[in-house]
mmCIF file of the C-alpha atoms, coordinates in Angstrom:
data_MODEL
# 
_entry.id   MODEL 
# 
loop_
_atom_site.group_PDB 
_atom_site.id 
_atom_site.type_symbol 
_atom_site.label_atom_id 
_atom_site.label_alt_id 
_atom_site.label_comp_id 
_atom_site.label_asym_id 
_atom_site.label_entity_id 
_atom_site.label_seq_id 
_atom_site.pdbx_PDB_ins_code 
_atom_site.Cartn_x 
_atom_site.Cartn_y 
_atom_site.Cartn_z 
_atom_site.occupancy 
_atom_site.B_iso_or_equiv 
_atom_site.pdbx_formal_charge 
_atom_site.auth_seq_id 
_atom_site.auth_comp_id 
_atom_site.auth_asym_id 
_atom_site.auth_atom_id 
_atom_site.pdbx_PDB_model_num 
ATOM 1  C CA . UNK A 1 1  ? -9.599  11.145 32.416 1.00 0.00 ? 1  UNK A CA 1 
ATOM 2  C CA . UNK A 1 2  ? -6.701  12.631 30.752 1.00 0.00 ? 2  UNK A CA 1 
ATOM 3  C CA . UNK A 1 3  ? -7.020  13.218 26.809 1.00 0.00 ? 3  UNK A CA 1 
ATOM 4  C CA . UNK A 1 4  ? -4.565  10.490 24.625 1.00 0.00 ? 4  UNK A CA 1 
ATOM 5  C CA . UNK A 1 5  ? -5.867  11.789 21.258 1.00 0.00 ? 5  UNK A CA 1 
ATOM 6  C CA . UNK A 1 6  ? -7.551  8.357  19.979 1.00 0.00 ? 6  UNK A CA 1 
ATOM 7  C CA . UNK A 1 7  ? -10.029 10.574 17.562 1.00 0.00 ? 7  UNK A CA 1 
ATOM 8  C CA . UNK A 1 8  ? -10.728 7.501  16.030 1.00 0.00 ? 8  UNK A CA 1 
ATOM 9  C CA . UNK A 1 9  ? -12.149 5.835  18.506 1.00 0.00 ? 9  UNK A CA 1 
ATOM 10 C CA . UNK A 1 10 ? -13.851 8.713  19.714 1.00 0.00 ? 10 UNK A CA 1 
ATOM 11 C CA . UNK A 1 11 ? -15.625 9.313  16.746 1.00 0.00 ? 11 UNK A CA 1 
ATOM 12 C CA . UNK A 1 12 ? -16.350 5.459  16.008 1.00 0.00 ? 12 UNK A CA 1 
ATOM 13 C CA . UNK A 1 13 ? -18.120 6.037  19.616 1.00 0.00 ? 13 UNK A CA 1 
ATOM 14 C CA . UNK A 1 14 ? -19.837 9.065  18.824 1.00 0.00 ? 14 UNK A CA 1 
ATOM 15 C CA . UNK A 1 15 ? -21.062 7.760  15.752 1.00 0.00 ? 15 UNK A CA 1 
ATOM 16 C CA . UNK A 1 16 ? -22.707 4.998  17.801 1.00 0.00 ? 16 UNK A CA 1 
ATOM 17 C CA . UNK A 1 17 ? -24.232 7.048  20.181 1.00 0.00 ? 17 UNK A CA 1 
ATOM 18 C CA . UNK A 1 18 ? -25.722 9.113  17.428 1.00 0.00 ? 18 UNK A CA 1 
ATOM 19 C CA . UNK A 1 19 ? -27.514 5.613  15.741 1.00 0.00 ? 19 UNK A CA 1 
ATOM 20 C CA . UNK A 1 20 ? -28.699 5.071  19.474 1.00 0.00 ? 20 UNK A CA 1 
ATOM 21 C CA . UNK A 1 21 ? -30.111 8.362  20.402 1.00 0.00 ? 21 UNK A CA 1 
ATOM 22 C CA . UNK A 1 22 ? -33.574 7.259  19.034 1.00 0.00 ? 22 UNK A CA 1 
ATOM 23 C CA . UNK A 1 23 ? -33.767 4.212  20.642 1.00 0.00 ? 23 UNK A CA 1 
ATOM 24 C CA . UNK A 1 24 ? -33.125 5.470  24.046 1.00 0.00 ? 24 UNK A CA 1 
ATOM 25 C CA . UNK A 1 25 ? -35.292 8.430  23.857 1.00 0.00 ? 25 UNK A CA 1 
ATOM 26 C CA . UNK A 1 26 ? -38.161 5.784  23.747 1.00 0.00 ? 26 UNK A CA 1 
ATOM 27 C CA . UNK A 1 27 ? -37.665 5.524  26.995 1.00 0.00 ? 27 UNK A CA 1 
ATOM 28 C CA . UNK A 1 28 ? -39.497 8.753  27.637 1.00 0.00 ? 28 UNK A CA 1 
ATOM 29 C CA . UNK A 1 29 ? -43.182 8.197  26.954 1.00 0.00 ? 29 UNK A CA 1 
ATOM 30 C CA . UNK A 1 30 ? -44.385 11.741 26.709 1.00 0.00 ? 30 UNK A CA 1 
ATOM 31 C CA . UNK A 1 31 ? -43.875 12.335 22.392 1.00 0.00 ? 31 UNK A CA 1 
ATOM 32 C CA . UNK A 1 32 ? -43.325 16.340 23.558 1.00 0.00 ? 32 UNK A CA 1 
ATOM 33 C CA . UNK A 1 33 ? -40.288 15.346 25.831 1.00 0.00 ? 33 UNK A CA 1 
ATOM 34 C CA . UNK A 1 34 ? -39.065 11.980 24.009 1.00 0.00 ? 34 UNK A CA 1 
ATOM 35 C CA . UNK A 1 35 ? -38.590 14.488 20.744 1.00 0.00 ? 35 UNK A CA 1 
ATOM 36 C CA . UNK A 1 36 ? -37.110 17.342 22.923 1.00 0.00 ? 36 UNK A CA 1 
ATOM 37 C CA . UNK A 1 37 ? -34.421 14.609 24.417 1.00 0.00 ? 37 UNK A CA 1 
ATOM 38 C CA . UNK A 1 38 ? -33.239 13.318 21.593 1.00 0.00 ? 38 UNK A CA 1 
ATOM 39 C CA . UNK A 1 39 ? -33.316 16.372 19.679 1.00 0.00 ? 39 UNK A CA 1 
ATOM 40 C CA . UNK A 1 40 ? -30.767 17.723 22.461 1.00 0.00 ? 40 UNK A CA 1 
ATOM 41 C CA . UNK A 1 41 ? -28.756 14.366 22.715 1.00 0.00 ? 41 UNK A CA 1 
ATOM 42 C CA . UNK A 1 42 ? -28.172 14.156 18.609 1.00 0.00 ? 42 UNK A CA 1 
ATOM 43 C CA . UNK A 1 43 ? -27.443 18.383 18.997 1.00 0.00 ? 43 UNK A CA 1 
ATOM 44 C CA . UNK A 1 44 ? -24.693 17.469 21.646 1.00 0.00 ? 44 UNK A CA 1 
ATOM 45 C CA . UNK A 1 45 ? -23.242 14.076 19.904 1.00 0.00 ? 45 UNK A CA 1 
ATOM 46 C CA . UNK A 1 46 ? -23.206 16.091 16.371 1.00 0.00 ? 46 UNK A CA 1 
ATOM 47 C CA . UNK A 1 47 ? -21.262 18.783 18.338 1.00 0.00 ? 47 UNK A CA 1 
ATOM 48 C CA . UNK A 1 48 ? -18.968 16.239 19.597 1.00 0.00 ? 48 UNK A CA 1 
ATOM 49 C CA . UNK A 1 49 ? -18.197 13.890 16.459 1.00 0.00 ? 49 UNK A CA 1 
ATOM 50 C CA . UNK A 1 50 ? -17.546 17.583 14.433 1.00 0.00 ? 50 UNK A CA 1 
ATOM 51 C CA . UNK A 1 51 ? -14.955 18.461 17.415 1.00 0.00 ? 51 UNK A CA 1 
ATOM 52 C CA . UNK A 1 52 ? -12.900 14.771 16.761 1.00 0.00 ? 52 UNK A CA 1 
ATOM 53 C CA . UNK A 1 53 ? -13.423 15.246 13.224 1.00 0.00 ? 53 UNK A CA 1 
ATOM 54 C CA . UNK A 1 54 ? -10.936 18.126 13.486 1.00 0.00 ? 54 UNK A CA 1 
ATOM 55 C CA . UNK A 1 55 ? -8.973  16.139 15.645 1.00 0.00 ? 55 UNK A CA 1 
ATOM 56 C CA . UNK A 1 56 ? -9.822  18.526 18.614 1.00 0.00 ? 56 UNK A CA 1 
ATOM 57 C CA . UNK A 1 57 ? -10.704 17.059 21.873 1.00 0.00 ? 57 UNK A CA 1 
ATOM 58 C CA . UNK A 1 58 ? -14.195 17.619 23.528 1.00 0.00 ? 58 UNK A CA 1 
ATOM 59 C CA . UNK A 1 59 ? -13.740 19.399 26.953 1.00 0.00 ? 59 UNK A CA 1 
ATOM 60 C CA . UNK A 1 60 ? -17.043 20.007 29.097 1.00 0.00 ? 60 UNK A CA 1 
ATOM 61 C CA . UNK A 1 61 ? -16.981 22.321 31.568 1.00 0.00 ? 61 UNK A CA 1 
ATOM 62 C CA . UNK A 1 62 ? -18.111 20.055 34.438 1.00 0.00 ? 62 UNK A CA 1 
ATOM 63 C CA . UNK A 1 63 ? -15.356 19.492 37.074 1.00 0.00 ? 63 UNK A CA 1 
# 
């Protein structure tokens, strides 16, 4: 997907995902490894959101 630049809308989404990372790492039923999920998930969404905050886009290096 190319980039367009909506950091709006990308942070608007990333601020969602961040009020949702609890809820899905209930999913998990092990406390160790629920806590370990979403303590990597919020890590990774916080990076994110700060990225759009300075209007920088998020590249990963997957291809």
């Amino acid at each position: 997907m190319p980039e367009v630049g909506d950091f709006d809308s990308a942070i608007q989404f990333e601020q969602r995902a961040i009020k949702g990372a609890r809820e899905d790492a209930w999913a998990i039923k092990d406390q160790e490894r629920r806590r370990a999920m979403y303590e990597r998930q919020l890590a990774l969404y916080q990076r994110r959101l700060a990225a759009y905050e300075r209007q920088q886009p998020w590249r990963s290096n997957l291809h």
